[in-house]
C-alpha positions as CSV (number, residue, x, y, z in Angstrom):
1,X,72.9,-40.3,-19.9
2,X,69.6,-40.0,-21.8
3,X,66.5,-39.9,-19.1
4,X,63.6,-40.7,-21.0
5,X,60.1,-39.4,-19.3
6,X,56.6,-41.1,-20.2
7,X,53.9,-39.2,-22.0
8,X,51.6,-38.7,-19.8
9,X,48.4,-40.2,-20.2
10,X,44.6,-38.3,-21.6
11,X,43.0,-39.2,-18.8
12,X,46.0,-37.4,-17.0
13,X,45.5,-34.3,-18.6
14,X,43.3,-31.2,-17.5
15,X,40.5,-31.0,-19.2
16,X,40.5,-26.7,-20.2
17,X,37.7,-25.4,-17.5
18,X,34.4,-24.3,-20.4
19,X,33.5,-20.9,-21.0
20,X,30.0,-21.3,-21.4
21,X,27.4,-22.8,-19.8
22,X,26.2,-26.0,-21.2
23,X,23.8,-27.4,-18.5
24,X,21.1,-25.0,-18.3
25,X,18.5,-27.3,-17.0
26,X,15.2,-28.6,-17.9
27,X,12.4,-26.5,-19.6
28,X,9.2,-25.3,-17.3
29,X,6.9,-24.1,-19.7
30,X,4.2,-22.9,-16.5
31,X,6.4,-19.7,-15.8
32,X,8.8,-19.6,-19.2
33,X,6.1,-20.1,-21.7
34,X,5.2,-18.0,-24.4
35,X,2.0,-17.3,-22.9
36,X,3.3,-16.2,-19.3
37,X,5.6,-13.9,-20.7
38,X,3.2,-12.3,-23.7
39,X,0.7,-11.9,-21.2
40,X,2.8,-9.7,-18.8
41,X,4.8,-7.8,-21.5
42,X,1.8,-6.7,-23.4
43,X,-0.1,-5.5,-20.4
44,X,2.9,-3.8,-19.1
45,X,2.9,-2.4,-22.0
46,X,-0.8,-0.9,-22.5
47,X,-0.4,0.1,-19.0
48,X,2.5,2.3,-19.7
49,X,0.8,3.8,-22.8
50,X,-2.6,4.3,-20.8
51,X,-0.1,6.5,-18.0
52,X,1.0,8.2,-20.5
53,X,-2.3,9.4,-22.7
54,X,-3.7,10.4,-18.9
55,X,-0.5,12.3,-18.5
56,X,-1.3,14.4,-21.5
57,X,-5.0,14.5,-20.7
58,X,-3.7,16.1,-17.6
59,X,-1.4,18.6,-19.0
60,X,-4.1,19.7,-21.0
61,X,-6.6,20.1,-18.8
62,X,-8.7,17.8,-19.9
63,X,-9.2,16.3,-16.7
64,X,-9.8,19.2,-14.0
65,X,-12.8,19.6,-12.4
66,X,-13.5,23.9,-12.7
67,X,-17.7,23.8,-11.5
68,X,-19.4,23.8,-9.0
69,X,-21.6,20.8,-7.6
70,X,-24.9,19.7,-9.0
71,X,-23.7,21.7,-12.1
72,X,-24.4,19.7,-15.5
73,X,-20.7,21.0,-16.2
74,X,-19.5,19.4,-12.8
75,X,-21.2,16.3,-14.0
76,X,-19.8,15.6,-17.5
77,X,-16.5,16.9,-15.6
78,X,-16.5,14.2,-12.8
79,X,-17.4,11.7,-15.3
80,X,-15.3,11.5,-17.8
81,X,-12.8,11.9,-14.7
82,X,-14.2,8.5,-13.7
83,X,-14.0,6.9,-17.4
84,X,-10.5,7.7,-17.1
85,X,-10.0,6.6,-14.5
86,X,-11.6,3.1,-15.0
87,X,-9.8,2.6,-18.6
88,X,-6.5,3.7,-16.8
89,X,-6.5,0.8,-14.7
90,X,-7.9,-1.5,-16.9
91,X,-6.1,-5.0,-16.4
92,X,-3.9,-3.7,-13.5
93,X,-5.7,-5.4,-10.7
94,X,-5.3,-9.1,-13.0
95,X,-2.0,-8.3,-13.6
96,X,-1.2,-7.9,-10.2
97,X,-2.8,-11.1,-9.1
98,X,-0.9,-12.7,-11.6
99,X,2.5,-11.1,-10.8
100,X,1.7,-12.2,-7.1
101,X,0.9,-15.9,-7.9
102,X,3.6,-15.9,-10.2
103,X,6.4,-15.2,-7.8
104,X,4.6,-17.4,-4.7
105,X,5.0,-20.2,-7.2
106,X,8.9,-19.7,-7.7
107,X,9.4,-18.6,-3.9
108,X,7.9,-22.2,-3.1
109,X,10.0,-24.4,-5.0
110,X,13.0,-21.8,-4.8
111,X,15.8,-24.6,-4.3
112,X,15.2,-26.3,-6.7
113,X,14.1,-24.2,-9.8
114,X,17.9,-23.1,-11.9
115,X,19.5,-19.8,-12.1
116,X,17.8,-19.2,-16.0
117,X,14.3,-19.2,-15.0
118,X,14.9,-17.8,-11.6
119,X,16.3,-14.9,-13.5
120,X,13.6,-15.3,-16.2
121,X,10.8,-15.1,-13.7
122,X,12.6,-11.8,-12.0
123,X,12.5,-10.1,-15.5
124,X,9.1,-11.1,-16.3
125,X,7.4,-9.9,-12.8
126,X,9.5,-6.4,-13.2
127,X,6.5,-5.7,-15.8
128,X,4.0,-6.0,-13.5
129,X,6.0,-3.3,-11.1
130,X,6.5,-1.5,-13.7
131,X,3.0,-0.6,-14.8
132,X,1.7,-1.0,-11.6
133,X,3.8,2.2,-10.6
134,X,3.0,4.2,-14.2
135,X,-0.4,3.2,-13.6
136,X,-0.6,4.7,-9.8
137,X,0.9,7.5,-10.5
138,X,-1.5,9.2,-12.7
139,X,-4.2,7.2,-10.5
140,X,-3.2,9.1,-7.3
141,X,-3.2,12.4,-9.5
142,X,-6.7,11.9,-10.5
143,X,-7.7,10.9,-6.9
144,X,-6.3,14.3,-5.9
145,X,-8.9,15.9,-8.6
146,X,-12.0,13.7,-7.4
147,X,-14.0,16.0,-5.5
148,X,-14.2,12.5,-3.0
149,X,-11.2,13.1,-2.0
150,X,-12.0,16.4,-0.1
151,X,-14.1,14.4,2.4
152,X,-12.4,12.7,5.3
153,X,-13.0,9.0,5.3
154,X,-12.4,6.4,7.8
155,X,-10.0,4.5,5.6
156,X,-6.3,6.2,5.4
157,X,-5.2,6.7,2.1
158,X,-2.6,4.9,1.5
159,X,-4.4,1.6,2.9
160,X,-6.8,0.9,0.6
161,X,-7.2,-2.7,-1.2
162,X,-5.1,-1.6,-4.5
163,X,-2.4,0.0,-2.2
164,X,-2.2,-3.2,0.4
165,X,-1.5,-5.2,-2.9
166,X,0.8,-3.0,-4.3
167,X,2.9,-3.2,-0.7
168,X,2.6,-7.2,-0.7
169,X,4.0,-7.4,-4.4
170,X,7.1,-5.4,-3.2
171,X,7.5,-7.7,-0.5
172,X,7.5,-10.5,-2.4
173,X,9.7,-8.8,-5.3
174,X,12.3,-8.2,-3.0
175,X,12.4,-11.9,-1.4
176,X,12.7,-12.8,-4.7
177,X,15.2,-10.6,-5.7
178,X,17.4,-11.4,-2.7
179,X,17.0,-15.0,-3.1
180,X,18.7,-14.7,-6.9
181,X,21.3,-12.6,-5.4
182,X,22.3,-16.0,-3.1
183,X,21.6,-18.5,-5.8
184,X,23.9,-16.6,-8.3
185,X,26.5,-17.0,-5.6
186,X,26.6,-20.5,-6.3
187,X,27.4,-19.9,-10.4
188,X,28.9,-22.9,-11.1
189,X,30.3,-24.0,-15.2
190,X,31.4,-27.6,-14.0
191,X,28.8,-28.6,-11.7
192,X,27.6,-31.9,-12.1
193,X,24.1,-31.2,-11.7
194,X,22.3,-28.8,-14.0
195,X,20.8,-25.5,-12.9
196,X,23.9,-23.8,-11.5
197,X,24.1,-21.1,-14.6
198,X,23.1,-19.8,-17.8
199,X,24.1,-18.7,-21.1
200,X,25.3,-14.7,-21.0
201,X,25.5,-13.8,-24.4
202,X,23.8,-10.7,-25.5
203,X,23.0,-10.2,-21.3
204,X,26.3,-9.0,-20.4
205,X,29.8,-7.5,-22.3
206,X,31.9,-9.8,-23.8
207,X,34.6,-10.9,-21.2
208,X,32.6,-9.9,-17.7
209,X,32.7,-11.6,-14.7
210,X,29.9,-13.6,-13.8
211,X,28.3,-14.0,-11.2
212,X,29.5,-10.3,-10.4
213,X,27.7,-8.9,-13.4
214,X,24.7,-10.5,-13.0
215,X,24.6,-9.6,-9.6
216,X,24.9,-5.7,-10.2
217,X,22.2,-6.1,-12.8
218,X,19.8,-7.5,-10.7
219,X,20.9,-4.9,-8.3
220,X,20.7,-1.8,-9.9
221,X,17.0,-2.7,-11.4
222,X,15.8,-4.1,-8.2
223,X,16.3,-0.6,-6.7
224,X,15.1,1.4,-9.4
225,X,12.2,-0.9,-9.3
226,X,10.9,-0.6,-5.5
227,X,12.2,2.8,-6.1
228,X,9.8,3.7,-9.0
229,X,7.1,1.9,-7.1
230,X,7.2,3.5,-3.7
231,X,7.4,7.1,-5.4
232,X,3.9,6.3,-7.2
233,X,2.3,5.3,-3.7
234,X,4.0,8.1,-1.3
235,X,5.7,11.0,-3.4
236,X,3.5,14.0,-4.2
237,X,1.8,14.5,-7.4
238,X,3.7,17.6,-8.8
239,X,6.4,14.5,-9.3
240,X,4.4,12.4,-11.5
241,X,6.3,13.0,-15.0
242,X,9.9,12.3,-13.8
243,X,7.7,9.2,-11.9
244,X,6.1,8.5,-15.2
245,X,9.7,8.5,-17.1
246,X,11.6,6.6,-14.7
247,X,9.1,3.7,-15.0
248,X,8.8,3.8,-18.4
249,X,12.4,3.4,-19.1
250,X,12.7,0.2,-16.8
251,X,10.7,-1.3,-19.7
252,X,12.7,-1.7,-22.4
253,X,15.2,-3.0,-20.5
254,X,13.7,-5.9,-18.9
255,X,12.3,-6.6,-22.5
256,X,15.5,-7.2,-23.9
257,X,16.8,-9.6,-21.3
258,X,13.8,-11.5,-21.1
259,X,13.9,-12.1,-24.9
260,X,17.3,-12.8,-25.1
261,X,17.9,-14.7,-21.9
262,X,14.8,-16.8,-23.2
263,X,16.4,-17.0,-27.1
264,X,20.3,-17.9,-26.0
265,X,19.7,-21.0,-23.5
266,X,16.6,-22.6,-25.1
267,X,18.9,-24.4,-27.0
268,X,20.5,-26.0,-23.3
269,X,17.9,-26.8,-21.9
270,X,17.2,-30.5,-20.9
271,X,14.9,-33.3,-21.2
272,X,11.8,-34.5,-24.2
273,X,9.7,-31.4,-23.0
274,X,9.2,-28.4,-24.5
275,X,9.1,-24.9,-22.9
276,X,6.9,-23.7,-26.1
277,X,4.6,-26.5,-24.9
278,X,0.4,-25.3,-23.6
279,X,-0.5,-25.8,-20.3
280,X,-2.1,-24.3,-17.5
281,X,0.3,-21.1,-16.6
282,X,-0.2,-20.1,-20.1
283,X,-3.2,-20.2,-21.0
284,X,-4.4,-18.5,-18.2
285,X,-1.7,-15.8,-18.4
286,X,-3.5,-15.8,-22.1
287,X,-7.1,-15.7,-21.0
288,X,-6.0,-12.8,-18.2
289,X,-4.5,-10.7,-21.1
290,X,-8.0,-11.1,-23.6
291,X,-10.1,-10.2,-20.7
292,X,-8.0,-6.8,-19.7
293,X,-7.8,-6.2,-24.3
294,X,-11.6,-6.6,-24.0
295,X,-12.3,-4.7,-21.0
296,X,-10.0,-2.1,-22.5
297,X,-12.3,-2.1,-25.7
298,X,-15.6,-1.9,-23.7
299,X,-14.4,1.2,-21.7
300,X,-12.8,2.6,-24.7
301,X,-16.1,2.3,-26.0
302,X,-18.1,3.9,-23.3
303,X,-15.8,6.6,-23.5
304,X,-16.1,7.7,-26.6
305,X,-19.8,7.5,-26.4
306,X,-19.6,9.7,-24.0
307,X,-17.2,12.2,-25.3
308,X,-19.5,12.0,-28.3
309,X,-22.9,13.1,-26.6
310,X,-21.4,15.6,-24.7
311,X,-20.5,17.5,-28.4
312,X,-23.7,16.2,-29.8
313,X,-26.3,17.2,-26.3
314,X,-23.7,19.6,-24.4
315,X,-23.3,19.2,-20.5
316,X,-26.6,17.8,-19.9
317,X,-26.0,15.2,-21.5
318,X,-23.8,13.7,-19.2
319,X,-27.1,14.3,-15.9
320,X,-29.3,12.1,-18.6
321,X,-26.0,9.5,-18.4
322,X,-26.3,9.4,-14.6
323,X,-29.7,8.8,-14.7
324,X,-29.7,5.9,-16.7
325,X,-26.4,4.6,-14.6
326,X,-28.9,4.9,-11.4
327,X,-32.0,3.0,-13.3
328,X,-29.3,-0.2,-14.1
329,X,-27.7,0.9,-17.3
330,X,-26.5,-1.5,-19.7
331,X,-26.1,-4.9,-17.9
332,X,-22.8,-6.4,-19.3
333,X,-22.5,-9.7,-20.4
334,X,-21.6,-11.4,-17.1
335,X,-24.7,-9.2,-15.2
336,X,-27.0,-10.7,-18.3
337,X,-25.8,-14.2,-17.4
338,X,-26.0,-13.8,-13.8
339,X,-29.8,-12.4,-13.9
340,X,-30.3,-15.5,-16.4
341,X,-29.1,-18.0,-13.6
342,X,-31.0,-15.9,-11.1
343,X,-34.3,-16.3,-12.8
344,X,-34.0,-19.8,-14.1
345,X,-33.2,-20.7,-10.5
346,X,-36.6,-18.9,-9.5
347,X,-38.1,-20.5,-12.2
348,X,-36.8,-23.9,-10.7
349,X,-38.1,-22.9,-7.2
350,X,-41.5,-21.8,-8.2
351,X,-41.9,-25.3,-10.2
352,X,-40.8,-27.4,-7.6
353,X,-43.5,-25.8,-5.5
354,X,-46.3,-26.4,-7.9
355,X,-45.5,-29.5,-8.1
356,X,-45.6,-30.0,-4.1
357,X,-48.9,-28.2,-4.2
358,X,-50.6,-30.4,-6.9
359,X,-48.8,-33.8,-5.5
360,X,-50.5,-32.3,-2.0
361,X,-53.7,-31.3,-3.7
362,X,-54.0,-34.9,-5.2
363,X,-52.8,-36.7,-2.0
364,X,-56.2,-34.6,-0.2
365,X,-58.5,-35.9,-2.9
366,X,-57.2,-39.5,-2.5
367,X,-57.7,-39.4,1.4
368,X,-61.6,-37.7,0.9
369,X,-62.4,-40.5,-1.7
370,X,-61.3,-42.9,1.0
371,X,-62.9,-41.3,3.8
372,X,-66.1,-41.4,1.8
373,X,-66.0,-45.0,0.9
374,X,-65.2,-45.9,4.2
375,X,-68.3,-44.1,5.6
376,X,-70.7,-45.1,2.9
């Protein structure tokens, strides 16, 4: 006896679970633009470079202060210490701000932005740690050198306005980096809704478990991160290469996974607009980056000037320098405008009261011509 069995249906059969993640989500150009991430990269990026010419300054001496007070040597000495100083940290303080509002932004909408920019916006915030702590390093050597820092002041050390930032961005860094570790708990490749993973090619070996390997990566760099950072604020100076290197090298790696995370699920992503699209976030990303390039030039500028008339004048040269810093200086651009509003708005003031003094001078002359015809 022949039993004969019915096909089953298609709609019967299990659909094969997919190996790669199609629904990405929708594209947020505000903090996955090209402009947010250029503008962080690249001044990650001077930063690093600026660490590192100060480092060699350092090791060569350039940079200690061997005279005594009131010296011309001590002078040129303690200012080009202070040129350094100011170029070093040229765009830092933005950056931070930027890094700061860039991560308040995700942490407040947290639940609802997906895993790819959550993880895009962890990358691109790791550059701002990054130079921050290359940047401090060499700072807190040359605030060792700065004959200030032999005089007690009332303000500890390692409370000033530059630290108290740098502590807040860790804070934040590390809220945001445990709230990826949760939300790549919930790695889904079947959910219904989009935002539950991302594409991993390039970002991980070929055949690795995910979410584990996404979770060790932001692990490992999350530590070596906050790691890297507190060393630069706490550790002693004599540790400021190995400091230096261990930064440095966070760099390159974060680069490559912003780029290719970025490159790899654009493609996925969801809806009519388009992350490459101009909008707030980026250009003022943008405009933050041009202003730290041209305050970089101008001090790069001054410096050389400097280091120029010292050769040309000698030691003096750099007394006659102070002198000129004490009478004003060179207003920049923005002092020139402000003294511009400053007088046009006395200008305005002393108007309006010549004008209240003739309207008053003619109201008089009307009330004695009145006065006198009433009389007569």
């Amino acid at each position: 006896m022949i039993v004969r069995t019915e096909a089953p249906e298609p709609s019967e059969l299990q659909a094969e679970p997919p190996t790669q993640c199609e629904r990405v989500g929708e594209p947020m150009p505000d903090i996955a633009g090209f402009g947010v991430l250029l503008g962080l990269s690249v001044q990650a990026f001077i930063s690093l470079v600026l660490a590192c010419w100060v480092f060699f300054l350092t090791k060569l001496g350039r940079l200690d202060i061997q005279h005594e007070e009131g010296t011309a040597e001590h002078a040129s000495e303690k200012k080009r210490l202070g040129f350094v100083s100011e170029i070093l940290m040229v765009g830092n303080d933005l950056q931070m701000i930027t890094g700061v509002a860039l991560i308040i932004t995700v942490l407040s909408d947290s639940n609802t932005v997906d895993l790819y920019h959550l993880h895009l916006v962890y990358d691109t915030v790791s550059f701002v740690g990054i130079s921050n702590a290359a940047a401090l390093v060499c700072w807190t050597f040359m605030g060792a050198k700065s004959p200030k820092s032999r005089y007690r002041i009332w303000q500890p050390a390692h409370w000033t306005p530059r630290f108290r930032v740098s502590y807040m961005f860790a804070v934040l860094f590390l809220v945001l980096t445990i709230i990826l570790e949760l939300r790549l708990n919930q790695w889904s490749l079947t959910a219904e809704e989009p935002g539950f993973c991302y594409v991993t090619t390039g970002t991980s070996v070929p055949g690795a478990s995910h979410p584990a390997a996404d979770k060790t990566y932001v692990a490992v760099t999350s530590i070596w991160l906050l790691l890297s950072m507190f060393g630069a604020l706490f550790c002693s100076t004599r540790f400021r290469r190995p400091l230096l290197i261990i930064s440095g090298l966070q760099f390159p790696v974060h680069l490559y996974m912003m780029i290719r995370l970025r490159i790899e699920n654009q493609p996925f992503l969801e809806g009519e607009e388009s992350e490459n699209r101009w909008d707030f976030g980026q250009t003022t990303a943008t405009l933050l980056l041009g202003l730290a390039l041209g305050q970089l030039v101008h001090q790069g500028v001054q410096y050389f000037r400097f280091e120029r008339g010292l050769k040309k004048y000698g030691p003096e040269f750099a007394l006659k320098h102070q002198e000129e810093e004490i009478n004003g200086g060179t207003p920049t651009l923005i002092e020139q405008g402000i003294r511009l509003a400053v007088d046009a708005k006395r200008h305005a003031s002393s108007s309006r009261v010549d004008r209240e003094g003739f309207a008053e001078q003619q109201e008089e002359g009307h009330e004695l011509m009145r006065t006198s015809e009433h009389e007569g």
